[in-house]
N, C-alpha and C positions, 0 to 999 in steps of 0.2 A: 700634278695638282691642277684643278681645273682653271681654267680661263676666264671663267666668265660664270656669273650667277645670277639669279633673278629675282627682283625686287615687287613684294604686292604692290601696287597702290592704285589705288581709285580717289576720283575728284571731279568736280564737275567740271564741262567742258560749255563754257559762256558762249552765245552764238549773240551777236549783236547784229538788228539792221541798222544803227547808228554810224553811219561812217564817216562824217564829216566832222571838220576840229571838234572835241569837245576837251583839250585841255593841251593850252599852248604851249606852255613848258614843257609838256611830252614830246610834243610833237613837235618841237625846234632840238629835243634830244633825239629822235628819228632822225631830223634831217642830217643833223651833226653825225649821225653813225651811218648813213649812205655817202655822206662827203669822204669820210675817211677809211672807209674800206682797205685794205692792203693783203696783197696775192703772200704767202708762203712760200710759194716755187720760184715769184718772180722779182718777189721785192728784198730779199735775203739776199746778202751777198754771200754764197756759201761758201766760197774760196776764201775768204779774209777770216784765218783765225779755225777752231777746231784743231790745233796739236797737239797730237799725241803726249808729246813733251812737256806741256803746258799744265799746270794745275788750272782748278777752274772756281772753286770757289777760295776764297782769302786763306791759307792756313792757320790763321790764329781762329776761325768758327769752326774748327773740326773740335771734336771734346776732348783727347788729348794733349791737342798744344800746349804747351810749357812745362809737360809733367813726364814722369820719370821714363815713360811709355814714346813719347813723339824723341825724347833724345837718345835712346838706345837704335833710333829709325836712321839709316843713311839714308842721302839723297833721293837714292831709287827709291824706298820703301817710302818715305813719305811723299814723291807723287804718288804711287800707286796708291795709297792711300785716300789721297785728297781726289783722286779721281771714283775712285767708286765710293769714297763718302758722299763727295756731289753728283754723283751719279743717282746714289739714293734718295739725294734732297730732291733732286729735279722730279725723279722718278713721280714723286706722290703730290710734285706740280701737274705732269702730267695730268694725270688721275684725276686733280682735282679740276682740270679741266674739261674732263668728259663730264664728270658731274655736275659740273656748271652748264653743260649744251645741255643735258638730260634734265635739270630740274626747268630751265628757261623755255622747256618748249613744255613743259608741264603749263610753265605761268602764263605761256601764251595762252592755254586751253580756258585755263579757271579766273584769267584777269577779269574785270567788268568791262572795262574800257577800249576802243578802238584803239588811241593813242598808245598805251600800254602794250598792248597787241602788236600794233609795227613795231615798236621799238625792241620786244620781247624776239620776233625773228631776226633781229638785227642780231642781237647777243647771242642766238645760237649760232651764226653765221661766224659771231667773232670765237664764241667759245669751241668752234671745231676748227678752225684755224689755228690756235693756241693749243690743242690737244697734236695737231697734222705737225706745227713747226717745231715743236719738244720733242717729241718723239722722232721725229728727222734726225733731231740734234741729235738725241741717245742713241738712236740705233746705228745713224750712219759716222757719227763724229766720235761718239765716246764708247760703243761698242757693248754696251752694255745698262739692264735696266732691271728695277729691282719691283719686287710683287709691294700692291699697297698696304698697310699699313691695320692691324685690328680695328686702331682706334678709329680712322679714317672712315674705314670703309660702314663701321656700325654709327659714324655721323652723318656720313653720305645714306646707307640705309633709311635711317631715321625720315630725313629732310627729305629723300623721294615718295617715301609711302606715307607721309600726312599732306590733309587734303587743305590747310587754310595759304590762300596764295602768301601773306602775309607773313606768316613760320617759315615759308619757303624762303621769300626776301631776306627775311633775317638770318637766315641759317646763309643762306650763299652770298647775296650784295653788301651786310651789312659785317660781316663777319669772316665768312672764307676767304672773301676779295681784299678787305680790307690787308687780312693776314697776308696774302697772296701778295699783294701791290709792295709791300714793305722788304718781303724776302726779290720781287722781279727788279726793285729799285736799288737793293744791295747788291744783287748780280750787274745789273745796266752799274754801276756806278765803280765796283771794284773788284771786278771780276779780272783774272789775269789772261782770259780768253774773248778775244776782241769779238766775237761770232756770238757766244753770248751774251754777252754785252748788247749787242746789235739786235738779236734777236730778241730778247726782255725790255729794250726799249719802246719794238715796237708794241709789247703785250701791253706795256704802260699807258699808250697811247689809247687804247681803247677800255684801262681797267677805269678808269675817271669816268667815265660814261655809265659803266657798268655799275658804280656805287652811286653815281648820278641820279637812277631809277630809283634805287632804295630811299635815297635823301627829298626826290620827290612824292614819291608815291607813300611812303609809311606815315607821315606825320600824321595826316587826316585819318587816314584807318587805324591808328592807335588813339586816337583821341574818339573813336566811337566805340569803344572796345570796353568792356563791364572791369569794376575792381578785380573781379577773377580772370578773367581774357587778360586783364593786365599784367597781371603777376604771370601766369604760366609763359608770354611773351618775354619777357624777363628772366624767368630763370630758364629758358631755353635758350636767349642771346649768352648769358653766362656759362649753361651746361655746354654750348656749342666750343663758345673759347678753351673752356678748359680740355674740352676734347681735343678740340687741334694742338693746345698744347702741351699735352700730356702723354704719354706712352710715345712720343716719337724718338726714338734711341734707333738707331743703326745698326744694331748685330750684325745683321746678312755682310755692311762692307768691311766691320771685322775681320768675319770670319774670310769672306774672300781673301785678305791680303794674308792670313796665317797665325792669326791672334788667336790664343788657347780658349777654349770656357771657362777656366778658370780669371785669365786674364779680361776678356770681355766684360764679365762679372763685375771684375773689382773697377776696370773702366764705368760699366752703370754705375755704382756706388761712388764714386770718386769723383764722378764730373757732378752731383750734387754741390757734395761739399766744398768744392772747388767754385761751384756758381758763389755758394753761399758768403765766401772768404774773399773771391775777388775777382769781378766779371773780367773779362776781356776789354780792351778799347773798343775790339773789334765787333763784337756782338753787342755792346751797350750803343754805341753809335751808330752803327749800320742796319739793325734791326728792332731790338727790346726799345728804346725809346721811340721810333717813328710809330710800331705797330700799336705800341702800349697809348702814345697820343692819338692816334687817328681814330683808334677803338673810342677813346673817353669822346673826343669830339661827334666825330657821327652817335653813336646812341643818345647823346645831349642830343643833339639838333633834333631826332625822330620822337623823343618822347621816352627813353627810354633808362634814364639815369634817377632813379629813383634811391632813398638812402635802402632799400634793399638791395638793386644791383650794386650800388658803389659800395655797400660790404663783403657781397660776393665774387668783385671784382677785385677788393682789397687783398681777400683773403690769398689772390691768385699774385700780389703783386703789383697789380692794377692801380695806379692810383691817378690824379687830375696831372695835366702836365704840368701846372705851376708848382705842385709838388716835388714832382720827379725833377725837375729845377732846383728847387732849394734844397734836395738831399742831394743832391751830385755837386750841389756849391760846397754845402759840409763837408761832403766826405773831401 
């Protein structure tokens, strides 16, 4: 299977002889991302943590825990499992991280602004950093890394070959990051592998900055944007979410540990209706609620919460966090 494949896209490439401040808050977000730079080779402690032995993400976010499948598993089989399950999670962190350097140096081309512009090299610098120390982790720690993902890869398509810099922000700072920040913060926080842990805190470190740009830069260029600019911006922050969180099922570390097709099968079918009957502690706390809040909060603040998206967003699950508060008081 190939490696690698090629994306059209054209866009314009902005040439400014403005180069002096013309927007502070950009440019105290530059200064903040040259202050806090950090080496991947030399700021990693790579000895502390990576065992073999070790599971790496929680067991109770794998989709079989507590069902008839995770307890017919001894010991051995459910690491093996929980390792190339998180194997695969990471896997299409990875991924999502080249595609964050690959769109950010698009935005440097087509931004208007100077400001925008340093700060856009910053992000590539961090997002190939984050692409360098994942894949460290996978290949050298966990030994193993899995191909990206249909749905992934045709959001990622999508968001490299349209030309408005603004689609771009949304598809990656306001939405991918978001998602991303939620899944690097449940790793840094409960991970049983100290390394990544270590490792996810520092991507943390710089994901705040990276959603920082969206949060300054989108308000105003959405508020100059036509009832029709509006809506298509809208139901593309929507269509994006549901992308990422849709079609992400694990077959591949299935099949690696020895799980039949048949068996796989009724695992997709199963962990449905199991979402539907009774989440985890694990996954309602450590993820669906952070990601599901910070989503509603950031498109509020950009302009972007409109009663169409909050229907579209509903239909997903999606709803305000004082909500999602008072249904988890009920239940």
């Amino acid at each position: 299977m190939s490696q690698t494949h090629t994306v059209k896209a054209t866009s314009d490439a902005i040439f400014t002889q403005l180069l002096d401040v013309q927007d502070q808050d950009m440019r105290r977000l530059y200064e903040k991302a040259k202050r806090d730079q950090w080496n991947a080779s030399t700021d990693i402690d790579w000895d502390a943590g990576g065992d073999p032995d070790c599971g790496i993400l929680p067991d109770g976010l794998i989709d079989i825990y507590g069902t008839k499948y995770w307890d017919k598993l001894d010991d051995k089989h459910r690491l093996d499992l929980n390792r190339h399950f998180s194997a695969w999670r990471i896997s299409q962190l990875m991924y999502g991280e080249q595609f964050a350097l690959m769109v950010c140096g698009q935005i440097a081309n087509v931004v208007p602004g100077i400001d925008s512009k340093f700060f856009m090299a910053t992000q590539v610098a961090d997002e190939a950093r984050h692409s360098e120390v994942l894949a460290r982790y996978l290949y050298d720690k966990v030994g193993v890394t899995y191909p990206l993902t249909a749905n992934l890869k045709n959001l990622f398509d999508h968001v490299l070959a349209m030309p408005q810099w603004y689609l771009k922000t949304v598809g990656t700072q306001l939405v991918a990051e978001t998602l991303a920040v939620s899944l690097f913060r449940m790793l840094a926080d409960h991970s049983p592998d100290p390394l990544i842990s270590q490792i996810c805190r520092r991507i943390l470190s710089d994901e705040s900055r990276h959603m920082g740009f969206g949060m300054l830069s989108l308000p105003d260029q959405i508020q100059e944007l036509s009832e029709q600019e509006l809506k298509e911006v809208e139901e593309f922050a929507c269509e994006a979410t549901a992308g990422l969180l849709q079609g992400q099922f694990p077959q591949e570390a299935y099949e690696a540990v020895g799980f039949t097709k048949a068996e796989i099968e009724d695992i997709r079918t199963m962990r449905h209706e199991v979402a539907k009957k009774n989440e985890y502690v694990a996954f309602r706390t450590f993820f669906k609620k952070d990601f599901h809040a910070a989503l509603w909060s950031n498109m509020e603040k950009v302009g972007l919460l409109s009663e169409r998206s909050i229907e579209k967003l509903g239909a997903m699950g999606i709803s305000a966090p004082q909500a999602q508060q008072r249904a988890q008081a009920a239940a």
